[in-house]
TINU-686699 format. One record per atom (N, C-alpha, C): x, y, z; residue in one letter. Coordinates in steps of 0.02 Angstrom, whole numbers, plus 50000, padded with zeros to 5 digits. Each point is the difference from the previous one (the first is absolute). Example, Ala and Ser with C-alpha at 12.3 -4.5 7.8 and 13.67 -1.06 7.14 Angstrom:
<nodes>
506604971650390A499555005950000A500455006050000A499825005349964S500425005950003S499615005550037S
</nodes>
This chain:
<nodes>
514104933153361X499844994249958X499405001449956X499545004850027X499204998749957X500265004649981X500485007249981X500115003449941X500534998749936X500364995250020X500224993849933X499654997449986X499604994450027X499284998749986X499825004349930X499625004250029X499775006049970X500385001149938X500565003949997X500435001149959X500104992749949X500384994950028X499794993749940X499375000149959X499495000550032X499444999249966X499955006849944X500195004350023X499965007849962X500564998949925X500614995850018X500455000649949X499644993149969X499764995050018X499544995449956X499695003349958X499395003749994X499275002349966X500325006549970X500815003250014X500315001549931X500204998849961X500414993350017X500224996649950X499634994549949X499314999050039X499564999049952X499755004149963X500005005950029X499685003149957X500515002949926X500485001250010X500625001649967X500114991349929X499864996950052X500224993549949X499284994349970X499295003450015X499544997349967X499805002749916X500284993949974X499895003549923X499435003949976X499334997950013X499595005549955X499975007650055X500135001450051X499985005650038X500535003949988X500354995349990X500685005249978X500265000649932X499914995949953X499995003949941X499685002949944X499435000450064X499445002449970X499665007150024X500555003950030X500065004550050X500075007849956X500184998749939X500245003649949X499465002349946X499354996550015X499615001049936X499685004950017X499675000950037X499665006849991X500475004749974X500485001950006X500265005549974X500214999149941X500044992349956X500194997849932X499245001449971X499754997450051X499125000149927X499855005450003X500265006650022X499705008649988X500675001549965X500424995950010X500635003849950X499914998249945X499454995349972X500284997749918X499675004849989X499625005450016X499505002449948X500525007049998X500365000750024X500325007250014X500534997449936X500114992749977X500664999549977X499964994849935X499245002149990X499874995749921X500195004749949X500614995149954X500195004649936X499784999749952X499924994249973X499525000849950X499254998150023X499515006549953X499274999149999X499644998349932X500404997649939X499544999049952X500124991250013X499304995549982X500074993349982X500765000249985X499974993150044X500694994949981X499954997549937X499764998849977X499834998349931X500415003449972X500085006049996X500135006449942X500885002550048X500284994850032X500665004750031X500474996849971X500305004949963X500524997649966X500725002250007X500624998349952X500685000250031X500165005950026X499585006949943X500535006850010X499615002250084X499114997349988X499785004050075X500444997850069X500434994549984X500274997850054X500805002550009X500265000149951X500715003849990X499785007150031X499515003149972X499865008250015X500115001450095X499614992750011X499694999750065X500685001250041X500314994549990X500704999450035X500495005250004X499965001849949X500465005849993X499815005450008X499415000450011X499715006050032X500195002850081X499634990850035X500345001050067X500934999350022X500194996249929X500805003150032X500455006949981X499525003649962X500055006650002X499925004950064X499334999250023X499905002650065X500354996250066X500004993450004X500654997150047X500334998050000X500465002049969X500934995049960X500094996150053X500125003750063X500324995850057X499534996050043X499364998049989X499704997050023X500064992149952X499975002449915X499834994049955X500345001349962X500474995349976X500315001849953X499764992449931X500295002049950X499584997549922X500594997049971X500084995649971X500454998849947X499994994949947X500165002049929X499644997349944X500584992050008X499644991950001X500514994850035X499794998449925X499875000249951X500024996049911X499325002649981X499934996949931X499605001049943X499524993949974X499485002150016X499434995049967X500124995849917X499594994149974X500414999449930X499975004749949X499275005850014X500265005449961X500135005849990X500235001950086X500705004150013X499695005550064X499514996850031X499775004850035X500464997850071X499965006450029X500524999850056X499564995850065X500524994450036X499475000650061X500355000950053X499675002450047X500295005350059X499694997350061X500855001050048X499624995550082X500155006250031X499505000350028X499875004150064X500234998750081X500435003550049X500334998650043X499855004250049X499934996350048X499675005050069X500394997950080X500315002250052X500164997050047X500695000049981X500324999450074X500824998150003X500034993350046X499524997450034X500124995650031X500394992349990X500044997550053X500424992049941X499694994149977X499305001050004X499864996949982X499494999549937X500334997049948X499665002449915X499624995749997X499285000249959X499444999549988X499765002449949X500104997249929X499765000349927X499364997149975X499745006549973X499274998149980X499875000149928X499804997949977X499744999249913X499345000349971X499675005649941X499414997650006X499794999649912X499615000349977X499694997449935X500714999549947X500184989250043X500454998549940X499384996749951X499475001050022X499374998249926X499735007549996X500185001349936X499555007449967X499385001050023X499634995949997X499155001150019X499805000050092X500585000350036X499764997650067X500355007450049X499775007549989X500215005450010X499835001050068X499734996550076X499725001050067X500745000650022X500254997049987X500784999350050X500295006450007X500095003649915X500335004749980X499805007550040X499275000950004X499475003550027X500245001350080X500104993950017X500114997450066X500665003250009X500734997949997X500535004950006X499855005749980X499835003149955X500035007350014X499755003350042X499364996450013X499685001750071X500384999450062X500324995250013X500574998550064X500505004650001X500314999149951X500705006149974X499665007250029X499495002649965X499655004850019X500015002050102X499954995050022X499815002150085X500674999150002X500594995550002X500434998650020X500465005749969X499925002849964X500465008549974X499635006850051X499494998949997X499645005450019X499605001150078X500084995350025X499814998750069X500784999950044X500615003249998X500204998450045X500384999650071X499435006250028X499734999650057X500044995550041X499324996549976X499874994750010X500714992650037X499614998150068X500634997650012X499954992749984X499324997349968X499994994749964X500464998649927X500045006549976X500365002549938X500605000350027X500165003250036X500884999450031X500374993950023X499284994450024X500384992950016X500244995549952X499505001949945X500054996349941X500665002249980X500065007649972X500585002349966X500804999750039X499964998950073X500674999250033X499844990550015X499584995149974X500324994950012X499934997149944X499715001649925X499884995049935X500205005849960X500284993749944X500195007449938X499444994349969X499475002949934X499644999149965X499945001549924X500184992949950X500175004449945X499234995649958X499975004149942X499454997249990X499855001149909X500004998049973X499834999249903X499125000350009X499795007249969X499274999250007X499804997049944X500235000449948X499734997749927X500634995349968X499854995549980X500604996249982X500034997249935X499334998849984X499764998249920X499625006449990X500275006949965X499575005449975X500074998449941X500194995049954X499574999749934X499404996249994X500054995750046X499284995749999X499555004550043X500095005150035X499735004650028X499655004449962X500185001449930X499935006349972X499484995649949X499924993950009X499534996749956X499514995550031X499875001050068X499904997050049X499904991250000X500744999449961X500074992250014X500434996750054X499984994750000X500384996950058X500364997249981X500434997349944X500624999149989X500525006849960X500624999850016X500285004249949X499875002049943X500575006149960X499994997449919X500304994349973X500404996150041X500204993249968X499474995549994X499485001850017X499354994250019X500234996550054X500294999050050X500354998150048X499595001950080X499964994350024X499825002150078X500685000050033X500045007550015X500764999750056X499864998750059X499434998250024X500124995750051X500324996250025X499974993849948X500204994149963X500735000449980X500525004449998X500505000849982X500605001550046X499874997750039X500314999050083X500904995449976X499794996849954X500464993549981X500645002049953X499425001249951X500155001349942X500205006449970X499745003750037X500055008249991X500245001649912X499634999249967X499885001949934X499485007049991X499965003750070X499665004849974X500225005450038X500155006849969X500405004250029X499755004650073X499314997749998X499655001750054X500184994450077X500044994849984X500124994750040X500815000450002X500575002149968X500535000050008X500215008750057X499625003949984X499895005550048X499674994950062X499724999650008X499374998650089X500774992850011X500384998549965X500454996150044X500585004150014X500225004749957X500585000550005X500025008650089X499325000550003X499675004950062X499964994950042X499884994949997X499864996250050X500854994650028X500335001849942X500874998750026X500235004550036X499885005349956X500455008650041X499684998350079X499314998250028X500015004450056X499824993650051X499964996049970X500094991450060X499384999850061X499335004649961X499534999950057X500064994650047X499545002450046X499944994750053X499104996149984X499495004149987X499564998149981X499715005749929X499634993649961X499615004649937X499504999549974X499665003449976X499115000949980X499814997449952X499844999949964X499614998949919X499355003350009X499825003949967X499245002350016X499644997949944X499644999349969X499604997049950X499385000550009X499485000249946X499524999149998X499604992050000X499624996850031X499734991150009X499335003049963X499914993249979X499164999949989X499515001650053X499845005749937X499395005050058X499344994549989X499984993050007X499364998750004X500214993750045X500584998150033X500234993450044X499555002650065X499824993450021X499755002950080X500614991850037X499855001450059X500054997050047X499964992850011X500424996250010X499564991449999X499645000350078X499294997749968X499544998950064X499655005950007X500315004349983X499645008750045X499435000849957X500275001649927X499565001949940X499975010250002X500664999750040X500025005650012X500425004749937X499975003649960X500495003749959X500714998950034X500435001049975X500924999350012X500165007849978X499795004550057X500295007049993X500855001949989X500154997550035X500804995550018X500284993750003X500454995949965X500094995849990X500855000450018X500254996950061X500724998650011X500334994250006X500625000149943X500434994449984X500694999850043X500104996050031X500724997450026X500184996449956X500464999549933X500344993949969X500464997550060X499914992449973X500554995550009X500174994149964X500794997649999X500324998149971X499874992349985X499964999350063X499784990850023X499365001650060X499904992150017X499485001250053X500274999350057X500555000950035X500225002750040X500085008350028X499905000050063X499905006950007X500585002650012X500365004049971X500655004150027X499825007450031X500635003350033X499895004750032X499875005949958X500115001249956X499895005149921X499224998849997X499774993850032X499385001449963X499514999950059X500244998250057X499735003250062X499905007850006X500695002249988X499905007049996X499675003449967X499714995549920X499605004649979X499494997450018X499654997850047X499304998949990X500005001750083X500435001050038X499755006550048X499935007749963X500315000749968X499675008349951X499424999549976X499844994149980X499324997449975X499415000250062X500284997950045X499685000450040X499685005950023X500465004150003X499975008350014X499295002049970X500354998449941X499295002649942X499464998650021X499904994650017X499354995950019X499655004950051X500554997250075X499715004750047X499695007049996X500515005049953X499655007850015X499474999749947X499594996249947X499795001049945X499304993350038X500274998550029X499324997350011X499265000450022X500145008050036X499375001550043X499625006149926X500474999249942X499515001249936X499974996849946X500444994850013X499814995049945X499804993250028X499814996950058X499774996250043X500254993149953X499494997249965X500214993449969X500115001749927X500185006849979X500135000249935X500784999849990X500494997250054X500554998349967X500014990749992X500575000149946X499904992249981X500744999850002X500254992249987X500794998149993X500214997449923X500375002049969X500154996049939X500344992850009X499694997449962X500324993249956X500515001349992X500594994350023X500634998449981X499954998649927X500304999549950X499784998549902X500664992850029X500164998349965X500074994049990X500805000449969X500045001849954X500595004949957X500245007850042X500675002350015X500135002950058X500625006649948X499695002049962X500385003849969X499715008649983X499715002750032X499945005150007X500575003850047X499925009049997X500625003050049X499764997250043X499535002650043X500004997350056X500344993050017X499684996649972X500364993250034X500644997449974X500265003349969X500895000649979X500345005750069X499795003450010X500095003450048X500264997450089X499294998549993X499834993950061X500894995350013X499844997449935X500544994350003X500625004149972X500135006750011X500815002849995X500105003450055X499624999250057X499995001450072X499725005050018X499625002649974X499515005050020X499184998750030X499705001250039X499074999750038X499745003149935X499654996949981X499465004149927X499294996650011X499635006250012X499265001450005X499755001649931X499524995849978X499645004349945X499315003350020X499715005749969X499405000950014X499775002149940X499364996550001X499615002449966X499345001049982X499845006749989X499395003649998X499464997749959X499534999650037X499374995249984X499365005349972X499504996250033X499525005449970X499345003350076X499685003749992X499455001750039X499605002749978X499395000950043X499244999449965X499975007249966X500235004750045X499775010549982X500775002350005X500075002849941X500585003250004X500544997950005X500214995949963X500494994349997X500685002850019X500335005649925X500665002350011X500015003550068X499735004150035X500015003550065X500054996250049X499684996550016X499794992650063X500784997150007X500024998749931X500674993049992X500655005649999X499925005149977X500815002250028X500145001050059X499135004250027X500165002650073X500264992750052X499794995249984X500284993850016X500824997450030X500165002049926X500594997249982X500535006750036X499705005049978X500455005050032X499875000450102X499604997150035X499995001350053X500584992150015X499914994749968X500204993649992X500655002750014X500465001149949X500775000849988X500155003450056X499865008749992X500185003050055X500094996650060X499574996950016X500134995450078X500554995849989X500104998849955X500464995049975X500475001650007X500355004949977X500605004749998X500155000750082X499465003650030X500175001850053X500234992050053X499664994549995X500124995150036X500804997349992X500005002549925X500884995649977X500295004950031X499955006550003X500545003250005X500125001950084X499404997250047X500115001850084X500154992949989X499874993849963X500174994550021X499444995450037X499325002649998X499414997950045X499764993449967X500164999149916X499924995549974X500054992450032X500455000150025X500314993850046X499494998050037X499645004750024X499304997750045X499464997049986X500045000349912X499154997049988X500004995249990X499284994550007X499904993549978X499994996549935X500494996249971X499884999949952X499504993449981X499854999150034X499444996250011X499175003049960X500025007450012X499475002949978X500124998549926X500555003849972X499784996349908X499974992549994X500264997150044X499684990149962X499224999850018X499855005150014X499064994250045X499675007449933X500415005049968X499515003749952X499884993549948X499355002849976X499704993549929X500095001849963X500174993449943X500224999349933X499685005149966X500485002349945X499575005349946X499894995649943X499605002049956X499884998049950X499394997649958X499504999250049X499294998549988X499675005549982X499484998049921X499875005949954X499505001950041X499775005849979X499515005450002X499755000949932X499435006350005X499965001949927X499785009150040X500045002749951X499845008450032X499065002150016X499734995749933X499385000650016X499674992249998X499404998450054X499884995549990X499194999350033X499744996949912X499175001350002X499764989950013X499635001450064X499794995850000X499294997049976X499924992450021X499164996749988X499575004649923X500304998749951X499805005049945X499844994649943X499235001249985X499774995949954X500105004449946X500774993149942X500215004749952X499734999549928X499755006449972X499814995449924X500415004349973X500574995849966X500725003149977X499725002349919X499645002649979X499945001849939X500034994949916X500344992850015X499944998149960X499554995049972X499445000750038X499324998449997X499854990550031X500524999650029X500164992050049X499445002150066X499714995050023X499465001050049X500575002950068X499525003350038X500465002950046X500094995150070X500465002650028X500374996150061X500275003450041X500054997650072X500175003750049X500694999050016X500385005950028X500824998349985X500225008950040X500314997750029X500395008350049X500635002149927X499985007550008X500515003249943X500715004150034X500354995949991X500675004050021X500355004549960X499895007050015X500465005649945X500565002150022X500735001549963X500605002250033X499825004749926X500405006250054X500355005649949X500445000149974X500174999749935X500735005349976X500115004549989X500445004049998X500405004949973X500235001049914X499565003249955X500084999049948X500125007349983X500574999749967X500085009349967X499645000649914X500045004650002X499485003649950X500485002249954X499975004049939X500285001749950X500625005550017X499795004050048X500305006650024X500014998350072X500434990749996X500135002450064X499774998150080X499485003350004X499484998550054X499864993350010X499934999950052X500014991950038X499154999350028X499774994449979X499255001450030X499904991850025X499564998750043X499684994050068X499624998649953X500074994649974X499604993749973X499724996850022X499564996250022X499554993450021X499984994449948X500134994849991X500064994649981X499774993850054X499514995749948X499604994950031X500734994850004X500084998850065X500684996350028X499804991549986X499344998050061X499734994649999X499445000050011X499784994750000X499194998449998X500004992350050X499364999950021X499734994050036X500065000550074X500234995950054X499814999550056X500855003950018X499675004950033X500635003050020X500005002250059X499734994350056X499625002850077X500595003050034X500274995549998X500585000650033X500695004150000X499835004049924X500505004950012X499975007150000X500465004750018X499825006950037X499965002349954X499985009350021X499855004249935X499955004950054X500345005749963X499925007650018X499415003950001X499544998449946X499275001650006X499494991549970X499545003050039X499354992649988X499405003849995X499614996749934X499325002249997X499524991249982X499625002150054X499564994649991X499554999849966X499904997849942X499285000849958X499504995550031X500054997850061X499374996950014X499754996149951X500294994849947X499664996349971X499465005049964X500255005749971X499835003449928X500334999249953X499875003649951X499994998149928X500805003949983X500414997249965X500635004549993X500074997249915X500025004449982X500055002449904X500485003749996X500315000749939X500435003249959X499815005550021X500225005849980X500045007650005X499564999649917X499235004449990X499974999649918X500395006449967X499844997249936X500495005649941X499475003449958X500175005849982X499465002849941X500325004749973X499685000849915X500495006949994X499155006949995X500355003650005X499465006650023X500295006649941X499724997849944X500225006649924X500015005650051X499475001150032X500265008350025X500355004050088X500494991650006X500125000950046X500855004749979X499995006150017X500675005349984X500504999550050X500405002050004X500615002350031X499685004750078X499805005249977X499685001250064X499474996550044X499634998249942X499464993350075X500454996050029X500514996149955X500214994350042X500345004650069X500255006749994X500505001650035X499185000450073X499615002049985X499565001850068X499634995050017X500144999850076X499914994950034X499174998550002X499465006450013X499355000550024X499764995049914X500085001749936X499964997749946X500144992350002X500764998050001X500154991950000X499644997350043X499995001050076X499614997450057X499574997149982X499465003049946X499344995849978X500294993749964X500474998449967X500204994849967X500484995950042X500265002650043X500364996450062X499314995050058X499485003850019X499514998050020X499574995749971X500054998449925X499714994649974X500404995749988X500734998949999X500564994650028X500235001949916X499905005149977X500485000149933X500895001750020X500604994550002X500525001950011X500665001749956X499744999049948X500425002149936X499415004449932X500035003449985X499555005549958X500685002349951X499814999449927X500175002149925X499715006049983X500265004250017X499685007349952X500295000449920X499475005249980X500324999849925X500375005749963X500334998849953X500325008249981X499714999449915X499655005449976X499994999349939X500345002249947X500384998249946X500275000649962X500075005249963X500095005750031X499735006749948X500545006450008X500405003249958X500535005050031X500474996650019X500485003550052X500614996850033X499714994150045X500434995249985X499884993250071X500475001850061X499495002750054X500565002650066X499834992250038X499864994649995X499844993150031X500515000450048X500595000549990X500604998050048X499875005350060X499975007049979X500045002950054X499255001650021X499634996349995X499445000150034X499994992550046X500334995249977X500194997950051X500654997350042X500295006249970X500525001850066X499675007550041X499695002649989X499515002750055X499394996250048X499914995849968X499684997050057X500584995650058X500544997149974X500364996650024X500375003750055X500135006349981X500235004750047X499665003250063X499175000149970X499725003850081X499624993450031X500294993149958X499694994750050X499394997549994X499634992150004X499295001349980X499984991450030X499314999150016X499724993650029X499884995449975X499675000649936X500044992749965X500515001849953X499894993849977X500414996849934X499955006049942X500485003649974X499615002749938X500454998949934X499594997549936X500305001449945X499715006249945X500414996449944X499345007149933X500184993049937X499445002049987X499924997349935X499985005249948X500324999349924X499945004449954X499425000649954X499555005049999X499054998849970X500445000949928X499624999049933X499985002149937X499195006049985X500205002449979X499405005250000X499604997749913X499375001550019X499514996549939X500405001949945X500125006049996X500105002249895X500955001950027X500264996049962X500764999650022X500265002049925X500814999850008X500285002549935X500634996549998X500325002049946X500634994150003X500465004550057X499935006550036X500455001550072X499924995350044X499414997750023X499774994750031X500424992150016X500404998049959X500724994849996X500585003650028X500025007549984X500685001650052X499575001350075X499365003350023X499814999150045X500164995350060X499764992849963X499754994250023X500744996750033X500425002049938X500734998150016X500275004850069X499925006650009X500105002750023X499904997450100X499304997949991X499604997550057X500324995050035X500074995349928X500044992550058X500785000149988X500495004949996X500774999450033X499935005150051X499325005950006X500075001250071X499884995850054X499624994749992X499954994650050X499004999850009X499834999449948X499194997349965X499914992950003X499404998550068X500004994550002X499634996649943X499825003249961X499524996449943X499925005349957X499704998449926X499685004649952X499134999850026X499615002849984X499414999949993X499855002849934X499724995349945X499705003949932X499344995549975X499375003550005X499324997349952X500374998649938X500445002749955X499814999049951X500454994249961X500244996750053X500404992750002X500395002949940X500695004749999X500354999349960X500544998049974X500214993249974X500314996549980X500905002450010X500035005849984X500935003449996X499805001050082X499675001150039X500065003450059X500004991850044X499824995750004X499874991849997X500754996150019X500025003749933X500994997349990X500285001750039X499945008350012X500575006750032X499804993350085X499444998350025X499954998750072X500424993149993X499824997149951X500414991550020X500754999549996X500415005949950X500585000749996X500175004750093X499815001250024X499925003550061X499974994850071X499514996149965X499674994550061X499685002450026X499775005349974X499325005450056X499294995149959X499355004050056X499614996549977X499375003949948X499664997649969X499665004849932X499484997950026X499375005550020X499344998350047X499645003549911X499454994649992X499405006049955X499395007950050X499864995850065X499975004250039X499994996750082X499795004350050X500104996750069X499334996650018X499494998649951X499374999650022X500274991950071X499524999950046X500294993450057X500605001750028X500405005350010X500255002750039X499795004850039X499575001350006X499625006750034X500104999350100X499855004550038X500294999950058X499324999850027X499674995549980X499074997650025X500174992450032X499625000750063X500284994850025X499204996250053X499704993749961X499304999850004X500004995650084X500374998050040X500004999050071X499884990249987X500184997849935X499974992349976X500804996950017X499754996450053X500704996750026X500004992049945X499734999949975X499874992549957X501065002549972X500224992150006X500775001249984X500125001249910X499535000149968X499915001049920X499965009050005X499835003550043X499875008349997X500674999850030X500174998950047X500635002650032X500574998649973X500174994649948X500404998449975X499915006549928X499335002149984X500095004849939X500105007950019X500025000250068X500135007750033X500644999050009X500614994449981X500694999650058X500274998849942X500114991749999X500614998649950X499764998149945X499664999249965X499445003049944X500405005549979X499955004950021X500085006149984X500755002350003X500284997350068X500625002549977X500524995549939X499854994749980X500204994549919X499885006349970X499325002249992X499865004449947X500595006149998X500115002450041X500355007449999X500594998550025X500244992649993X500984999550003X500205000950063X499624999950054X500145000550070X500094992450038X500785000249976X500374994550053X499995000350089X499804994050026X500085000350076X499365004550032X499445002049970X499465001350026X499454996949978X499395001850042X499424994849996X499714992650007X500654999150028X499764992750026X500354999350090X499694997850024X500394995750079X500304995150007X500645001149982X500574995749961X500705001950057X500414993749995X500485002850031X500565002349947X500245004949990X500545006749998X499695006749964X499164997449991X499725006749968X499875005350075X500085007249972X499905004550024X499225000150065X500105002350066X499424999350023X499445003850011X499895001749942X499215004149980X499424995250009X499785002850061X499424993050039X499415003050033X499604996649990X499235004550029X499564992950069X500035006150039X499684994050051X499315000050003X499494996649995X499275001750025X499934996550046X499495004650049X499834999350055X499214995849989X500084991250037X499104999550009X499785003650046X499455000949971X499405004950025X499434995150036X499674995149969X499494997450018X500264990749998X499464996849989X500044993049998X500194997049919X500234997050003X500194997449925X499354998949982X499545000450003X499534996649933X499905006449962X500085007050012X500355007049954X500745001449992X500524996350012X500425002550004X500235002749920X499365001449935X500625001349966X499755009050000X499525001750022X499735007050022X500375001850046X500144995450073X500015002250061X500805002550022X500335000549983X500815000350010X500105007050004X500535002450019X500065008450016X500845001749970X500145003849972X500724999450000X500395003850063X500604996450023X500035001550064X500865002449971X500434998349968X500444999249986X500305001249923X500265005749979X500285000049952X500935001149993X500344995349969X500615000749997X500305002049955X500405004149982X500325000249946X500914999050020X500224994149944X500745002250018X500034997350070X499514995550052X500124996550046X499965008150051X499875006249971X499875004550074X499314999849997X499795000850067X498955002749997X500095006849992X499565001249934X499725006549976X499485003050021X499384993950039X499425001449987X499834994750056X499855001350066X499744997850066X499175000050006X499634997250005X499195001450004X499935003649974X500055003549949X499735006149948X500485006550019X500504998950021X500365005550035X500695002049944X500195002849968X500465003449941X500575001050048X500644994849992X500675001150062X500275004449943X500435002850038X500795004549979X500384997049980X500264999849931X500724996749981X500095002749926X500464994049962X500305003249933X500164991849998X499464997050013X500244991149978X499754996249943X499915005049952X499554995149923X500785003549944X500084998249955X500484997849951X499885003849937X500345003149944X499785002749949X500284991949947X499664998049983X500074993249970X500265003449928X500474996349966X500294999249932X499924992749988X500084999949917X499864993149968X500424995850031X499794994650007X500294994950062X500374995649925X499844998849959X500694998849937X500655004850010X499845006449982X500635002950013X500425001050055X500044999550052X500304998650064X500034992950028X499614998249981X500164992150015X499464996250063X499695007850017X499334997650051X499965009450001X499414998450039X499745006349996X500315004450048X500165006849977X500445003950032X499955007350008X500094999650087X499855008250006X500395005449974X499635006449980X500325004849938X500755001350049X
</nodes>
């Protein structure tokens, strides 16, 4: 009797152990979180991955494993690019995944190739063998590659195929249905990119991960039980590194996306989508997503799914509550336009703005202003109720191409909070203006830099093709003493600006916080030199911002202040007198001709 006993109790505390969700499907990660690094395919910014690096990708690995993965081109984008699902597994039970049907949202895409990657090449592995003898897995990594190749999020029809579930007017959305007829999954993905700045309701925590169960009505059916035990899954193995950084999406109101057309043509559909984190965003959030699925796969395909609570995704919190990326608090602001100053916290979010050739560069933009206690942020600097000013402007005649390029040189003008600096080119011989600053633009530089075009004292009538020459290389201004009337014209037919000289622009900066000086070091100066969206502490101007530190008691405070903080472009350049590493200041062009000011 006491070794049944025994034995009952022994087949109990296995079958708990066998059937307690986070122990058991969470049993798998250590060997997922050392596998992503063995099985990351792409290493340049997501930013920059586009259709062919991903075609190359695929077909690379079904070159080396035909019989592991096989490829096949299922239609044509609207302007004619092939898109191709990827197929892995013989098992019976299908499981279709989808990822950037928005051009600009490339984590998903990143993410399958990474999975595809272990699941071809691992298989050994008898986690890999359960998957592949009980799930077949087909999967569309890129689905909008023309909005991809422009990193937008609707098609070339201007069209969100999201949205086209119904209607299917777009040949991208008539493919992701007519894959999703052929193979009658049982459950399907959406991977997507969410707002990298939603946190948590209540937490104030970032939304690293954000998972959607659509449904149809507010009734719960078994389609949607099922998916929110997979959801669940997620939760469990991803929690002991993302603790309260997963959140739940909002039901929308209007129910016409795939997913939730899906849902309601009898299929479990999970959406996920990739959020943001504090260091190292793309790495963090795939290794995520790729330890996420994998478990996933493996649960559908032993069937373990059946075991989890789906209880765990209803008690995750709402997503949707903003953030901002940087956020400066208690900061007495004197915004440059010479209004007495006031105390008010500064919320900056980045964008993503490409450049002439291309290049994609992190913007800072003043988001909001005022009491913003209560909401999160990826980084916080407290000014302690110091002084926060514009970033100042100056132009510097003999600041060249090579000073701006060396750091030990700018530093001195970075250290006196100068964050945008005008060098000059003078008018004499060939005008190389453009490619002097497309060499600076190329090896990168900290502040702000433009050129202005000088006129030299004793000029000649070459001097008009010169001048012409200059300001269509991208001359933020003329400079001429000798106020000449044809050269006057040449700037207003231009919209550039005609300086007699820079005298009150100089990069002298007398330590007078009175808001009449600070307003003539900021936006003063940048009116003068055609510089849209800088010099003032405004919301959508650029965040070139200087913090001072009090030093003593206010009855000196306009001596006593320290600069503690210099920003350019919303990154810190310049920590307590300390010169950071980066390439975050802008080669500025006439903000008329582009339409705001724009990097070369």
């Amino acid at each position: 009797m006491r070794f049944v006993q025994l034995a009952g109790m022994l087949l109990f505390l296995v079958a708990n152990w066998v059937f307690s969700g986070e122990r058991d499907f969470a049993r798998h990660n250590e060997f997922l979180f050392r596998a992503f690094d063995r099985h990351q395919t792409i290493t340049k910014p997501l930013c920059t991955l586009r259709y062919q690096d991903v075609v190359q990708r695929i077909k690379a690995i079904h070159k080396k494993y035909p019989m592991r993965l096989q490829i096949e081109s299922v239609g044509k984008s609207v302007l004619g690019r092939k898109l191709w699902v990827m197929k892995f597994g013989r098992g019976k039970k299908h499981i279709f995944l989808w990822s950037q049907i928005h051009g600009n949202e490339p984590t998903g895409t990143a993410v399958l190739l990474d999975v595809f990657d272990l699941l071809v090449r691992e298989k050994e592995q008898l986690f890999v063998t359960e998957i592949w003898n009980g799930a077949t897995i087909w999967a569309i990594p890129m689905l909008n590659p023309d909005g991809a190749e422009k990193r937008e999020q609707r098609n070339a029809q201007g069209l969100d195929i999201d949205l086209d579930a119904f209607d299917l007017q777009t040949s991208e959305g008539r493919v992701l249905k007519a894959v999703y007829e052929r193979f009658r999954p049982c459950f399907v993905f959406d991977l997507c990119d969410g707002d990298q700045r939603h946190t948590g309701e209540n937490t104030g925590q970032l939304a690293a991960l954000t998972l959607k169960v659509p449904a149809f009505d507010s009734k719960e059916d078994s389609l949607q039980l099922q998916a929110k035990k997979v959801a669940a899954i997620i939760c469990d193995v991803l929690k002991r590194y993302l603790d309260t950084h997963i959140a739940r999406g909002h039901q929308g109101s209007i129910r016409r996306t795939f997913a939730d057309a899906m849902q309601n043509w009898g299929t479990s559909a999970i959406v996920i989508e990739s959020g943001s984190w504090k260091r190292d965003r793309d790495t963090f959030i795939r290794r995520m997503n790729f330890i996420g699925l994998l478990t996933v796969f493996y649960s559908i395909a032993t069937g373990e799914y059946q075991t989890a609570n789906p209880e765990v995704y209803d008690t995750l919190p709402r997503s949707g509550y903003r953030s901002f990326d940087l956020l400066i608090q208690h900061a007495n602001i004197i915004d440059g336009t010479g209004i007495a100053p006031f105390l008010a916290d500064i919320g900056i979010n980045f964008e993503e703005i490409s450049d002439t050739f291309g290049q994609w560069h992190s913007v800072g933009k003043i988001a909001d202003m005022g009491d913003l206690t209560k909401l999160a942020a990826k980084d916080t600097i407290d000014a302690a109720y110091g002084i926060v000013t514009p970033g100042f402007i100056a132009v510097v005649p003999q600041l060249t191409v090579a000073s701006v390029l060396d750091t030990s040189q700018i530093g001195t003008f970075l250290r006196e909070g100068f964050t945008t600096l005008i060098g000059s080119c003078l008018l004499k011989g060939i005008v190389t203006l453009r490619q002097d600053l497309q060499e600076v633009w190329w090896n990168g530089i900290l502040p702000n830099f433009g050129l202005l075009a000088e006129v030299p004292d004793e000029s000649d009538q070459e001097i008009f093709d010169l001048a012409l020459q200059a300001l269509l290389q991208g001359a933020v201004a003329l400079q001429d003493s000798s106020l000449n009337p044809q050269l006057y014209t040449m700037t207003q037919w231009f919209k550039r600006l005609y300086l007699s000289s820079s005298v009150g622009l100089d990069a002298k900066w007398n330590g007078d916080f009175s808001t009449h000086n600070v307003k003539s070091m900021t936006w003063k100066r940048a009116r003068k030199l055609g510089l849209l969206h800088r010099g003032k502490v405004k919301l959508g101007f650029n965040a070139d911002l200087l913090i001072f530190q009090r030093l003593v008691s206010e009855q000196h405070w306009y001596e006593e202040y320290d600069l503690r903080y210099v920003l350019v472009n919303g990154h810190k350049v310049v920590v307590n007198g300390k010169i950071l590493p980066g390439d975050y200041g802008m080669v500025l062009f006439p903000s008329e001709l582009f339409g705001e000011e724009h990097p070369y």
